[in-house]
Each structure stands twice: as C-alpha cells, then as structure tokens.
N, C-alpha and C positions, 0 to 999 in steps of 0.2 A: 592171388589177385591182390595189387599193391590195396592199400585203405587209402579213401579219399576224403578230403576235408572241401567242404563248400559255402560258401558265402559271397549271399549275393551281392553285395557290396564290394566286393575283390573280385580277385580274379580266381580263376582255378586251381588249387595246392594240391599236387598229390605228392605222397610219401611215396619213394621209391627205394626198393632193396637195395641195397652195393652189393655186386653179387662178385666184387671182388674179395669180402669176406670169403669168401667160400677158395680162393683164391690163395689167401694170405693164411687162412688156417693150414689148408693141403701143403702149406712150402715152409708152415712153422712159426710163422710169426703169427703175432699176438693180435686176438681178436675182439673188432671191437665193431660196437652197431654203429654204423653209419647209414646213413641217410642221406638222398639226395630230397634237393625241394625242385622241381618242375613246377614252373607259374603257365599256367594256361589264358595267355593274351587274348587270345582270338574270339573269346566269348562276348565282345563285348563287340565285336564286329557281327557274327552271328542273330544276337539281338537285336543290330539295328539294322541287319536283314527282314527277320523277322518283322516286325516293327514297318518298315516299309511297306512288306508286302501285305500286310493287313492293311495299311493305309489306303493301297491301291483296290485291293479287294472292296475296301468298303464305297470307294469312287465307285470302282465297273458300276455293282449294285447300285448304288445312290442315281448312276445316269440311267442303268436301267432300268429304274421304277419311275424316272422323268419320261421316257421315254414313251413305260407303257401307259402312263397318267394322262400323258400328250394326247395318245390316239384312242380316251376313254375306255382302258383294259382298267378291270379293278382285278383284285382277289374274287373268285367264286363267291358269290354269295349262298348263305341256304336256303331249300325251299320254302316258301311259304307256306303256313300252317296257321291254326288258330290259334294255337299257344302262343307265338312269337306276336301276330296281333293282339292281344288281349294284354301282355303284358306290357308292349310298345304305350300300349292306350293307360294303361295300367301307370307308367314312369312319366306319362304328360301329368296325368292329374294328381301325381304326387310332389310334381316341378311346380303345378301351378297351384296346389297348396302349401308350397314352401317347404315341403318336406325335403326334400332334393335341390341342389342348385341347378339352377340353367344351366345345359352343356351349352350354350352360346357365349354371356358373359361373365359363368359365376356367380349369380347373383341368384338372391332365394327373395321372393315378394308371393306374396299370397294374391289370388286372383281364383277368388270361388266360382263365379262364375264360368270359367276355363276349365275348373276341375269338375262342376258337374256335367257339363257336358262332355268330358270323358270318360267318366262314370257311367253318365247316362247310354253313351256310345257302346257298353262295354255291357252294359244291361241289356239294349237294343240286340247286341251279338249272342248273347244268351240267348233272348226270345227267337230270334231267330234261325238259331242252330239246332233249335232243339232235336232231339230226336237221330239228331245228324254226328254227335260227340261221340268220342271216344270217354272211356271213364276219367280218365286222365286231364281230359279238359274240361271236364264237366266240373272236377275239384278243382282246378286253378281257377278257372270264373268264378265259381262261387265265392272260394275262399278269396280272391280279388276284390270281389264285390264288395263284400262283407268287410275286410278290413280298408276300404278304402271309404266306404259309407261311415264306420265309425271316426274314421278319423277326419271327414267331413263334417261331421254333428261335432265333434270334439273342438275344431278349431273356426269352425262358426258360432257355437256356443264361445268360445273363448272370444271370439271377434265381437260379438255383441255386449258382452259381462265389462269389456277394454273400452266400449264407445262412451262419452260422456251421457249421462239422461240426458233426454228431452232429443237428441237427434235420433233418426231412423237408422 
C-alpha cells in the first residue's frame, strides 16, 4: 500500500512506487528510488459537495420544524408530576428574588413579594399532597422549601440592613 501524505490545506499527495525499478533491475541497469507524486484535485470538489449537502439538509429541517410550529406540533412533552411542578414554582421564586435572571429579558430585580407567593404556593402543594408522595418528592419539597425560605430571610434581611433609617 503506497504511504500517503495529507494536508488539509492542499491537495491530496500520494507517493507512488515506479515499479519500473523493478523493470530496470530485471534488464540490468541501475537502480534507483523513484517516485511518482499523484496530486489528488478532486477533493476539493468533494468538500463543497459535502458542504452543500448539509446546507440543504439543514434547510429541509429548518422548513420542517416551520412547518410543524405552523400547525402547533411541539416536541413531546413529559408527563406531569410534582417534581417538575415544585421546581417550575421553585425557579419563579428564585427569578423573583434575583437569584436567576428572567428567561424573558435577562434581567435579575428582586420582587419579594412574587417570591413568596411561590414559596408559599410550593408550601401550599406540600400541605396538600401529603400522604399522597412518593419519598422522593417529599425530599425535593422539603429541601426546596428550606433553601428557598433561607434565602428569602437572607435577602430580605439584606434589603432592609440597605434601606436608609427612618423609611419602612
């Protein structure tokens, strides 16, 4: 098998045998390595085959996901569970006490108010699942609860220590 040299920036170079040495030894004369060079053009036509056809590929796709967006097709979504609500409620009130930026604009503003009543919501869902959890949910609410209540005390306490005296 000839040895091949590759660089993408070139073209293709293979070393090829003269296997007319083999030739010129059998009849007596004097032997010597040669080498032919083969440049391999066509690679670069290849590529922008390639190159093409992913282009178009990525079109089909791109018009048919307009297509299925058009006539309200999503991706499957998964089923509902408490986990997935408890945490949903769980990522509001950590948006609206700034921990998180809004997936809307980007932007992080504290709004206590909005965080406890997802907390409180998220307490509410406690109370009334009881009995009804899996163990596994039982530890994600909790432990929700819990670090979401500290860090409610944590950045209320911070918001009032920042007010000037004398306002509420």
């Amino acid at each position: 098998m000839p040895p091949s040299v590759r660089n993408p920036n070139r073209s293709n170079i293979q070393l090829v045998h003269d296997h007319s040495q083999e030739l010129r030894a059998m009849s007596g004369e004097s032997e010597r390595n040669e080498k032919k060079i083969i440049v391999d053009e066509d690679w670069k036509a290849r590529v922008q085959a390639e190159k093409e056809a992913a282009q178009a590929q990525a079109e089909r796709q791109k018009h048919h996901a307009g297509d299925a967006a058009g006539l309200g097709q999503h991706a499957p979504l998964p089923p509902p569970d408490l986990a997935s609500l408890a945490t949903g409620l769980a990522m509001q009130a950590m948006v609206a006490m700034g921990l998180a930026p809004n997936p809307v604009d980007g932007k992080t503003a504290v709004h206590l108010d909005q965080a406890k009543h997802a907390i409180d919501t998220i307490a509410m869902l406690e109370e009334k699942t009881e009995g009804n959890r899996t163990p596994e949910e039982s530890a994600l609410i909790a432990r929700l609860l819990h670090e979401l209540r500290m860090s409610y005390v944590a950045i209320q306490t911070h918001a009032e220590s920042a007010r000037p005296s004398g306002q509420p």
